[in-house]
Residue frames as a rotation matrix with the C-alpha (Angstrom) as fourth column:
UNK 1
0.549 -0.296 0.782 205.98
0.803 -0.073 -0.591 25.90
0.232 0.952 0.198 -162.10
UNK 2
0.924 -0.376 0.063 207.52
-0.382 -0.908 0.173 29.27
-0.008 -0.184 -0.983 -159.83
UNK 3
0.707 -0.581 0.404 209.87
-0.285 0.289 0.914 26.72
-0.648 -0.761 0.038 -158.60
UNK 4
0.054 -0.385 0.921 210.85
0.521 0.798 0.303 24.86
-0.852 0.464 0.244 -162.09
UNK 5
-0.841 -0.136 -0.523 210.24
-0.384 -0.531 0.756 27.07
-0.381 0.837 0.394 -164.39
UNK 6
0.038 0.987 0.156 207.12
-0.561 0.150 -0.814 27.02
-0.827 -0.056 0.560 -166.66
UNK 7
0.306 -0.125 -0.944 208.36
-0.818 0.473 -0.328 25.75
0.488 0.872 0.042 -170.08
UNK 8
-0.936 -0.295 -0.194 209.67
-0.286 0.956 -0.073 22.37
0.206 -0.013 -0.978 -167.54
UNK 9
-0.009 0.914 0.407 205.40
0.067 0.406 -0.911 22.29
-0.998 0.019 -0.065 -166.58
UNK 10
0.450 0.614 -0.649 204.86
-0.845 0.058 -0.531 22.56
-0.289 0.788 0.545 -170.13
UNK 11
-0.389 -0.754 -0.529 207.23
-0.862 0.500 -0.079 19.73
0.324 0.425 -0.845 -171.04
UNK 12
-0.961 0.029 0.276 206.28
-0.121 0.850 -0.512 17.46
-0.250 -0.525 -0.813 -168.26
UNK 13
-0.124 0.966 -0.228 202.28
-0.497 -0.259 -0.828 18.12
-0.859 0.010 0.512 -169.19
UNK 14
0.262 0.198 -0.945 202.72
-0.965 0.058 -0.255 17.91
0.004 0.978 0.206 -172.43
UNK 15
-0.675 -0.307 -0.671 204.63
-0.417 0.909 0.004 14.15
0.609 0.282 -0.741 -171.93
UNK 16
-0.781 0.460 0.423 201.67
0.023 0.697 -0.716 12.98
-0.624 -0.550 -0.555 -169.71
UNK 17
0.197 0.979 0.053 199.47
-0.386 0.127 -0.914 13.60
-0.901 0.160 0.403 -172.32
UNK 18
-0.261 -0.542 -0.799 201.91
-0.957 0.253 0.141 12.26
0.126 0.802 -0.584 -174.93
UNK 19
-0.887 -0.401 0.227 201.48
-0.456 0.685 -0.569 9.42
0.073 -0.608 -0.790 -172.55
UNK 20
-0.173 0.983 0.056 197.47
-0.043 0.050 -0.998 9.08
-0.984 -0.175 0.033 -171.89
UNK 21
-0.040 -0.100 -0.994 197.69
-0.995 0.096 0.031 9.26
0.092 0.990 -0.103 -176.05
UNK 22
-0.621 -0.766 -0.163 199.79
-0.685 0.632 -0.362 6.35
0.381 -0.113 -0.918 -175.88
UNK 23
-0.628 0.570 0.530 197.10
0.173 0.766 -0.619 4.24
-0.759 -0.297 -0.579 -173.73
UNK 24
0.067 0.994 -0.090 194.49
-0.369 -0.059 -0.927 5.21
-0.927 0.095 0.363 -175.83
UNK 25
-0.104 -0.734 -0.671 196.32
-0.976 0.205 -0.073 4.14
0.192 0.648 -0.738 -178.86
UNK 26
-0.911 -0.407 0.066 196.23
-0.362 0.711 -0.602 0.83
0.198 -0.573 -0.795 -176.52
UNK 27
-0.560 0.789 0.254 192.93
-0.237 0.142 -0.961 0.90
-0.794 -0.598 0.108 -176.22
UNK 28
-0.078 0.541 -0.837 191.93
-0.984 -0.174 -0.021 0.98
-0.158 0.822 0.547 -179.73
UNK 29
-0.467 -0.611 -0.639 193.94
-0.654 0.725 -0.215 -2.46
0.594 0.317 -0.739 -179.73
UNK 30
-0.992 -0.104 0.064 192.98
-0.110 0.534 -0.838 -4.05
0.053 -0.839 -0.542 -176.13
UNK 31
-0.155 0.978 0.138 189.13
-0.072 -0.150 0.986 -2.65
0.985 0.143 0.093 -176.47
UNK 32
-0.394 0.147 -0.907 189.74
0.919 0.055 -0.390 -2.52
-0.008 -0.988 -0.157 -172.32
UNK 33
0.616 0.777 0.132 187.04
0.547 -0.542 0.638 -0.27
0.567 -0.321 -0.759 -170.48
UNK 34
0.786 -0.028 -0.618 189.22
0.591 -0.260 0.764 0.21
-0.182 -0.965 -0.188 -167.49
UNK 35
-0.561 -0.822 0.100 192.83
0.792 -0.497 0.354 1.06
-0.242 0.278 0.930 -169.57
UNK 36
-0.012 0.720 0.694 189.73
0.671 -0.509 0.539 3.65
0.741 0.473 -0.477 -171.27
UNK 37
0.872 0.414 -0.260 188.84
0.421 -0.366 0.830 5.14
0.248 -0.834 -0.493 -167.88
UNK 38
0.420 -0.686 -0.594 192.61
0.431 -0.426 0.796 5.50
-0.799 -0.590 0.117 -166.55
UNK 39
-0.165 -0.327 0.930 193.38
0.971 -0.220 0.095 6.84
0.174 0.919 0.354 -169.87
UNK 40
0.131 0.482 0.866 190.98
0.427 -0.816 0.389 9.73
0.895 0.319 -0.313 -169.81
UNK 41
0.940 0.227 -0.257 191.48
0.341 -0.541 0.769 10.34
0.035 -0.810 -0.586 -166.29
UNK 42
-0.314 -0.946 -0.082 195.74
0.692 -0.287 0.662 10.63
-0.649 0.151 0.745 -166.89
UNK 43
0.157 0.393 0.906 194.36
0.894 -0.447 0.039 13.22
0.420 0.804 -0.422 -169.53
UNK 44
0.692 0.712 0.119 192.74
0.539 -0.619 0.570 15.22
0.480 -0.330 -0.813 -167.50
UNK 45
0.553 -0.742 -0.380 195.63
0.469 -0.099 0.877 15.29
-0.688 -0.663 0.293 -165.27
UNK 46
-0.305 -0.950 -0.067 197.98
0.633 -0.255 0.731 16.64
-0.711 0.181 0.679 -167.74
UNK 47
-0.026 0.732 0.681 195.32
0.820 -0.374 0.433 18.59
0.572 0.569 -0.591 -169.86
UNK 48
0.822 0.532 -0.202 194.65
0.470 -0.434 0.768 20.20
0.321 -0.727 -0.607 -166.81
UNK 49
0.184 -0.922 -0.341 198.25
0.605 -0.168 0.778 20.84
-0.775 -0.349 0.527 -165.46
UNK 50
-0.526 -0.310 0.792 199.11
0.845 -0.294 0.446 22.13
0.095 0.904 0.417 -169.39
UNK 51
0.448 0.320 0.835 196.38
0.320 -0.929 0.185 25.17
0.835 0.184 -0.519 -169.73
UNK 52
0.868 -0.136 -0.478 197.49
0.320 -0.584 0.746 26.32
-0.380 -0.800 -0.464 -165.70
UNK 53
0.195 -0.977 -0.082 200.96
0.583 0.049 0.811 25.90
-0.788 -0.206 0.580 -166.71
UNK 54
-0.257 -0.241 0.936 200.57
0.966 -0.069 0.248 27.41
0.005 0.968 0.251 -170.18
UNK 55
0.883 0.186 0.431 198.57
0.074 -0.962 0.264 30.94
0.464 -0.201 -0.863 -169.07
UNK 56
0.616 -0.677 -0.402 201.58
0.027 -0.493 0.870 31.32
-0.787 -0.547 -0.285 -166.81
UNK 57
-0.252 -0.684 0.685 203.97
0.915 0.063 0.400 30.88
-0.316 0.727 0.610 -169.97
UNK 58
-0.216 -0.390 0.895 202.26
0.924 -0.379 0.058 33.10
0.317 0.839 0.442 -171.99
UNK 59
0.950 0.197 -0.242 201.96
0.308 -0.471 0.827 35.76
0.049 -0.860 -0.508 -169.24
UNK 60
0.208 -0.975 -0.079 205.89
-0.097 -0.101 0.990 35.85
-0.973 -0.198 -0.116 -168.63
UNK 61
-0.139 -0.557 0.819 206.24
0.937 0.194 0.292 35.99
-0.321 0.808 0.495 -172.36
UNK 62
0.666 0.736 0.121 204.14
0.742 -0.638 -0.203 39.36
-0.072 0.225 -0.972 -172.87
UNK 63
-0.253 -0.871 0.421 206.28
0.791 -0.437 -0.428 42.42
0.557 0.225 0.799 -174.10
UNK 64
-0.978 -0.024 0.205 204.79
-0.067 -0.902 -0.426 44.91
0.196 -0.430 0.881 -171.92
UNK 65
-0.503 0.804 -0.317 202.04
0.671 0.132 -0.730 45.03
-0.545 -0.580 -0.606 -169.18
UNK 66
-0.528 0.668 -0.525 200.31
-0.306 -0.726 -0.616 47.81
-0.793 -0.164 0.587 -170.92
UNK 67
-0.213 0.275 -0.937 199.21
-0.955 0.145 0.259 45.51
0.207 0.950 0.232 -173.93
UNK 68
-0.696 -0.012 0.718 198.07
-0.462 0.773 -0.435 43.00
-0.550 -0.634 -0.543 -171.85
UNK 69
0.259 0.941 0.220 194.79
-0.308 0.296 -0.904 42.34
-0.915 0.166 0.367 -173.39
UNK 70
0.442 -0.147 -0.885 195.95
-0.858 -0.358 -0.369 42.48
-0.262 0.922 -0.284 -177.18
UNK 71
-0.083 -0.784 -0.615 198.07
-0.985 0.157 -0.067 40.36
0.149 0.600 -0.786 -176.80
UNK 72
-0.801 0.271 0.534 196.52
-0.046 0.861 -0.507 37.70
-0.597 -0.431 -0.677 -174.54
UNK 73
0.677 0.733 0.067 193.33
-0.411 0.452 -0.792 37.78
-0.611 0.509 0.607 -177.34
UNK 74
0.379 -0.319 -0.869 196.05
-0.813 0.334 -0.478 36.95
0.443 0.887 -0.133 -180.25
UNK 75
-0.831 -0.555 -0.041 197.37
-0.535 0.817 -0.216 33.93
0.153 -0.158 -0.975 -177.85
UNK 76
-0.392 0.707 0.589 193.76
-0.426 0.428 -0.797 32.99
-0.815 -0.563 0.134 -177.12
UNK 77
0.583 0.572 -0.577 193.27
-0.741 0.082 -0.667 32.69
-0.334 0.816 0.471 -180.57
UNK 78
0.045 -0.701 -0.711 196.28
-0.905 0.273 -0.327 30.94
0.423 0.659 -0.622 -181.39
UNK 79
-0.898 -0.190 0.398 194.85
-0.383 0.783 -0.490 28.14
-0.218 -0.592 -0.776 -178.57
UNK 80
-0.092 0.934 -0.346 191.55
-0.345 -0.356 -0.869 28.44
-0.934 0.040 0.354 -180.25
UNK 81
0.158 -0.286 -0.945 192.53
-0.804 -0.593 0.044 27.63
-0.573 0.753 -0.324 -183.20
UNK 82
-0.752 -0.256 -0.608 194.22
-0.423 0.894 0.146 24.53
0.506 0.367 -0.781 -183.93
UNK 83
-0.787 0.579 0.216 190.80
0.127 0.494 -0.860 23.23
-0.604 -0.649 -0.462 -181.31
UNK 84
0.419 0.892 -0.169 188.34
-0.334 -0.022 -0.942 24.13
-0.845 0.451 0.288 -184.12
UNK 85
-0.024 -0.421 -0.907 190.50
-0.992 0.124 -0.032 23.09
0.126 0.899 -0.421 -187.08
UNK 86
-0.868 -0.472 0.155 191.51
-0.497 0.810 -0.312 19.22
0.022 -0.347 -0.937 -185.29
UNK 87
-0.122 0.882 0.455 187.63
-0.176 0.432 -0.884 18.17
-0.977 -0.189 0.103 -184.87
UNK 88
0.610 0.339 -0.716 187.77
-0.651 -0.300 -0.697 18.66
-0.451 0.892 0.038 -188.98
UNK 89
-0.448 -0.848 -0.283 191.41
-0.866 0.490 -0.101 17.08
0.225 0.199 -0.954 -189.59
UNK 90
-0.572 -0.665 0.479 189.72
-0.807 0.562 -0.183 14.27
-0.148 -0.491 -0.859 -187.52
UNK 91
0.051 0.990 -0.131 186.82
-0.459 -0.093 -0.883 13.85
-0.887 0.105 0.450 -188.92
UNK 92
0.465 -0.123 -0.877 188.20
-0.881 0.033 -0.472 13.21
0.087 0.992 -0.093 -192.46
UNK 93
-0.801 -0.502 0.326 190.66
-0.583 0.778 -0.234 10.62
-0.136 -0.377 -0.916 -190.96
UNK 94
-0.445 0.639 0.627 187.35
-0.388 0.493 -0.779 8.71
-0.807 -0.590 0.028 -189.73
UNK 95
0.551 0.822 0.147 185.41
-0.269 0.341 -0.901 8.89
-0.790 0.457 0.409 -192.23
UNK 96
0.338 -0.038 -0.940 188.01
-0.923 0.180 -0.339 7.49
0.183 0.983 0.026 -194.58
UNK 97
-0.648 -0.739 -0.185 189.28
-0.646 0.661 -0.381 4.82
0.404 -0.127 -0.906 -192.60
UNK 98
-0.144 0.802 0.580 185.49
-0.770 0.277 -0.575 3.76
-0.622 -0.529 0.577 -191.27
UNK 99
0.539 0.265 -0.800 185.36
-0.724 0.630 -0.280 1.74
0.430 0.730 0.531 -194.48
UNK 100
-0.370 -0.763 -0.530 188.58
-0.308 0.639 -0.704 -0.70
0.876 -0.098 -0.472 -193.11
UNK 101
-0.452 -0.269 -0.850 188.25
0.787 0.328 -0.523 -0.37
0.420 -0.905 0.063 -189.11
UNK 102
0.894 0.324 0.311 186.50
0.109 -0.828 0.550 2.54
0.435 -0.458 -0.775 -186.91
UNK 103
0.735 -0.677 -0.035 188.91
-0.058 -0.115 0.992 1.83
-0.676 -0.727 -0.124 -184.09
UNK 104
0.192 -0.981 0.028 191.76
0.911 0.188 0.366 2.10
-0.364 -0.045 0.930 -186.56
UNK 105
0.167 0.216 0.962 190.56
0.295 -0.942 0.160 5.40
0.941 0.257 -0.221 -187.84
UNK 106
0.920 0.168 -0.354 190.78
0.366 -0.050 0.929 6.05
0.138 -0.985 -0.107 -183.72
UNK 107
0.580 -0.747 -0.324 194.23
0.255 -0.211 0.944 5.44
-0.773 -0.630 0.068 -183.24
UNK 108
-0.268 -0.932 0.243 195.41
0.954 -0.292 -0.065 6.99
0.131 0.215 0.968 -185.85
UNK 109
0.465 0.549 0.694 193.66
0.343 -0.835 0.431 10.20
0.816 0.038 -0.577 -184.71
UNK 110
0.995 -0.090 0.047 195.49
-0.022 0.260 0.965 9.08
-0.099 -0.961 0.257 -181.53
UNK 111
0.094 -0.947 0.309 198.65
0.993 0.111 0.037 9.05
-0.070 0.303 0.950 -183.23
UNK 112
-0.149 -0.204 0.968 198.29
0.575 -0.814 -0.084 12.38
0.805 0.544 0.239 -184.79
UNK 113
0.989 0.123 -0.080 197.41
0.122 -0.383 0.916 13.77
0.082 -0.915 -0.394 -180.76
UNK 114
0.725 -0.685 -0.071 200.49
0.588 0.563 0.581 12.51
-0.358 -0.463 0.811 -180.03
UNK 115
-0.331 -0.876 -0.351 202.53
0.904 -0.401 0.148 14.54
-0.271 -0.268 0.925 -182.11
UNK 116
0.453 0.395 0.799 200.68
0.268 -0.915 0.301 17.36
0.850 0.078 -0.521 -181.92
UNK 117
0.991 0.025 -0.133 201.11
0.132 0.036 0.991 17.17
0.029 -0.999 0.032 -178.01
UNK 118
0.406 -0.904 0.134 205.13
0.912 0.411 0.004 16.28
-0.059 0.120 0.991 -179.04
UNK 119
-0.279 -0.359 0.890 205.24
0.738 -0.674 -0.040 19.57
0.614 0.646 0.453 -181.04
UNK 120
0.772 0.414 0.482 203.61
0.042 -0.790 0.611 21.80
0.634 -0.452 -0.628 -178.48
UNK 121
0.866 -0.500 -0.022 207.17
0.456 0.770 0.446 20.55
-0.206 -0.396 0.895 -176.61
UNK 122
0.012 -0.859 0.512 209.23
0.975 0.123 0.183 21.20
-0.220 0.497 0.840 -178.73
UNK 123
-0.097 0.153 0.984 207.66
0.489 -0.853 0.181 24.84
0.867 0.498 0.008 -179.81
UNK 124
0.960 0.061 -0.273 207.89
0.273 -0.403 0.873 26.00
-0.057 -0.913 -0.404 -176.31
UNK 125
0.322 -0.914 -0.245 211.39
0.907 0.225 0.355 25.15
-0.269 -0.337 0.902 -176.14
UNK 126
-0.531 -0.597 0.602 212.82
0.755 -0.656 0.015 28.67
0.385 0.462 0.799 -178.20
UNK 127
0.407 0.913 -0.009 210.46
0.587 -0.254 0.768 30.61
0.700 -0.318 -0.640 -175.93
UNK 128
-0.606 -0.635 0.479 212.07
0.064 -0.639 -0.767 33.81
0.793 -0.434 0.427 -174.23
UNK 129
0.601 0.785 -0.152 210.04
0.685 -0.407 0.605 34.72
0.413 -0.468 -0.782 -171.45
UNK 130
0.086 -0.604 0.792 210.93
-0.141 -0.794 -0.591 37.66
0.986 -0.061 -0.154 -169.19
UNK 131
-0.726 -0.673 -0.138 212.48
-0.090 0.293 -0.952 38.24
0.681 -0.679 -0.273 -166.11
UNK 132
-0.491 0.176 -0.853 211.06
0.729 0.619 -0.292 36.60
0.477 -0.765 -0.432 -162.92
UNK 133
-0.484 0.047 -0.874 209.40
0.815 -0.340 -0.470 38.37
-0.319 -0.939 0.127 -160.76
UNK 134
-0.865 0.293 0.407 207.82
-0.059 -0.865 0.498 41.57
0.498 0.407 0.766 -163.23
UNK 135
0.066 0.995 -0.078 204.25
0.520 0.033 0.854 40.70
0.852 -0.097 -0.515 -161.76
UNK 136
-0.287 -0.109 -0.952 205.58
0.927 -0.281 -0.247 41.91
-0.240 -0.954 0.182 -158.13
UNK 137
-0.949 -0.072 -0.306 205.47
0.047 -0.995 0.086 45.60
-0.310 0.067 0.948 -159.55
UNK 138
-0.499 0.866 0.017 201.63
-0.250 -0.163 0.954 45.15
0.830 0.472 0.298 -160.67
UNK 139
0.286 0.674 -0.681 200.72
0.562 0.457 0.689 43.43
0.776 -0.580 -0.248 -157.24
UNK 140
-0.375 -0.362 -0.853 202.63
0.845 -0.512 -0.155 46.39
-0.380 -0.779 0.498 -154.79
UNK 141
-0.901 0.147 0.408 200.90
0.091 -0.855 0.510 48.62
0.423 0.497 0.758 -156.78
UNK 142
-0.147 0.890 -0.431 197.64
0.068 0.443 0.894 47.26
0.987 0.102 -0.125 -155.16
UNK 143
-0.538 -0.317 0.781 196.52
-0.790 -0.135 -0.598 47.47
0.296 -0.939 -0.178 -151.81
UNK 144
-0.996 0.044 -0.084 195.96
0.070 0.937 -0.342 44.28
0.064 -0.346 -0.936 -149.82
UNK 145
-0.233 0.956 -0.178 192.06
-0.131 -0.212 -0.969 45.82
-0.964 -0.202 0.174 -149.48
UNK 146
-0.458 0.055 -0.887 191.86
-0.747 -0.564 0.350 45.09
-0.482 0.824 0.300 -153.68
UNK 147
-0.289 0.164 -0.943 192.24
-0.751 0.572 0.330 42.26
0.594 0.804 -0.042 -154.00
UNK 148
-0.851 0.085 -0.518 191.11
0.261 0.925 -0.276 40.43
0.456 -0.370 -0.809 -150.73
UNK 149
-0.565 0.825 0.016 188.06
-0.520 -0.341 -0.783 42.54
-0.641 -0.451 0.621 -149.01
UNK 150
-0.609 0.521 0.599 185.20
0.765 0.584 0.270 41.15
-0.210 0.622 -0.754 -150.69
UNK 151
-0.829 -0.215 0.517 182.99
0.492 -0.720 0.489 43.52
0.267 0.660 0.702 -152.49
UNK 152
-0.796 0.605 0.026 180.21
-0.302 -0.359 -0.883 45.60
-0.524 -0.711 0.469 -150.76
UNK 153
-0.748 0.523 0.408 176.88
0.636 0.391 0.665 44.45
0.189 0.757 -0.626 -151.83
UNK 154
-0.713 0.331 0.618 174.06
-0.399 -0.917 0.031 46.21
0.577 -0.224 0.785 -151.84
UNK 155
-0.720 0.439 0.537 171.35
-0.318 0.478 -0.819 45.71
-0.616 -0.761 -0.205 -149.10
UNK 156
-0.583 0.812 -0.028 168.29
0.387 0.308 0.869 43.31
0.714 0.496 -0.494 -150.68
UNK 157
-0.625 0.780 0.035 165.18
-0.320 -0.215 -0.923 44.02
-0.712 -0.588 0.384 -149.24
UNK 158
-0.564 0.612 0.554 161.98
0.679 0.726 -0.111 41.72
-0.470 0.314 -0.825 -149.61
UNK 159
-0.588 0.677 0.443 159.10
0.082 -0.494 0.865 43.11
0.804 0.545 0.235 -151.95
UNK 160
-0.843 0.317 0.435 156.50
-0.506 -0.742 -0.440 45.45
0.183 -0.591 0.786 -150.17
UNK 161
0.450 0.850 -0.275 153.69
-0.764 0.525 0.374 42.31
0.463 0.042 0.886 -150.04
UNK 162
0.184 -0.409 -0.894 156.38
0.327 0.883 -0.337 40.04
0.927 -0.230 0.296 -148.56
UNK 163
0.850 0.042 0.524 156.05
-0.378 -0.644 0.665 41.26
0.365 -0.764 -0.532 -144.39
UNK 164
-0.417 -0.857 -0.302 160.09
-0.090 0.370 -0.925 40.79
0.904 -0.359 -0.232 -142.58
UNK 165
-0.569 -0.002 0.823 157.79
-0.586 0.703 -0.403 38.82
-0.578 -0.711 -0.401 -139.59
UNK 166
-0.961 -0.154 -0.231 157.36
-0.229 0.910 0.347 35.48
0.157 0.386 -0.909 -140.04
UNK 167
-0.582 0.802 0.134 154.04
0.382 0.414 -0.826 35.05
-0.718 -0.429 -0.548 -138.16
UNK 168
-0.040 0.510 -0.859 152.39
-0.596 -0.703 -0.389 37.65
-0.802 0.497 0.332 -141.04
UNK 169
-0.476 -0.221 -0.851 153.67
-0.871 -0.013 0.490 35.67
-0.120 0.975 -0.186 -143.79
UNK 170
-0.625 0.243 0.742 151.52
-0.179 0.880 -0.440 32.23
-0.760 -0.408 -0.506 -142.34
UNK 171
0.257 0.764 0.592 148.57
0.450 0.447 -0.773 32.85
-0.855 0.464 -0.229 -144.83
UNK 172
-0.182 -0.301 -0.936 150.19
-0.566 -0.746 0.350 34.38
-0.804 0.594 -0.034 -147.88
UNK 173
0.263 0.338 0.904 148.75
0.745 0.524 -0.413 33.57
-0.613 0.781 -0.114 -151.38
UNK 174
-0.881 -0.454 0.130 149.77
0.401 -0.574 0.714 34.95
-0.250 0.681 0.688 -154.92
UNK 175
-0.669 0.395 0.630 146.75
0.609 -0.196 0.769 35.25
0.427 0.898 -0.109 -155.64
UNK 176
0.269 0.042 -0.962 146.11
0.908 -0.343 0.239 37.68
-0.320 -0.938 -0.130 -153.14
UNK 177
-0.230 -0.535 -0.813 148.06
-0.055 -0.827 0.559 40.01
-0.972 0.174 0.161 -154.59
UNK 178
-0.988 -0.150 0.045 147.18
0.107 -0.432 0.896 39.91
-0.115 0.889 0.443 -157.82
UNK 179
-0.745 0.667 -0.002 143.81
-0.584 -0.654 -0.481 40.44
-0.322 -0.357 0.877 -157.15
């Protein structure tokens, strides 16, 4: 997404899961296992591509590094959101269409993915982001020891009943120690 830009990963994400919809939709019809299986696994794939691609979006949208948090909780919320509302939206669907067909209550839940997924597309699209490259001035600020040394740990050391030679430790019982 450095290379393409992130709003073309959101685009292209967003049409593989427009797409993986689309089979499942197919599946409601076909009742195939396997179209099922490569369905969920083309998901994943663009599910998966979409959130990487989408933290970098709204990252390079942010008005100013010093409101970083603030503003990443009001976008967390604003992905948060429509994921606790949809289980509800889809629910109702079901249970009114369980009377006709389950599996058409399915795909039209599967429909309504679809353009959700469409619209997440399309609402990207008017999406300013700032200029390239602003993170460079947060990572030269760092020294190369910050973020790669790994962090000192402290030393463990065994408990005073546990002896550091092996040959001592041959007849050890708990209940020894506890008396």
């Amino acid at each position: 997404s450095d290379r393409v830009g992130k709003k073309i990963g959101v685009y292209i994400s967003a049409g593989v899961m427009v797409i993986s919809m689309l089979c499942f939709v197919l599946v409601t019809i076909t009742k195939s296992f396997s179209l099922l299986l490569g369905s969920a696994a083309f998901m994943g794939v663009g599910y998966g591509a979409y959130q990487a691609v989408d933290w970098g979006l709204a990252i390079d949208t942010l008005p100013s590094d010093a409101q970083i948090a603030k503003d990443m909780s009001i976008w967390h919320i604003s992905l948060v959101l429509p994921q606790l509302v949809s289980p509800v939206v889809s629910g109702f669907v079901l249970n009114a269409l369980k009377s006709t067909s389950v599996s058409q209550g399915y795909m039209i839940v599967c429909i309504i993915a679809t353009v959700w997924f469409v619209m997440s597309a399309v609402f990207v699209y008017p999406v300013k982001t700032r200029k390239r490259g602003h993170h460079q001035q947060i990572y030269s600020q760092l020294s190369t020891e910050d973020y790669i040394s790994p962090p000192q740990s402290p030393s463990i050391r065994a408990p005073s009943f546990i002896s550091s030679r092996p040959e001592d430790n041959n007849s050890f019982s708990i209940d020894d120690e506890l008396g």
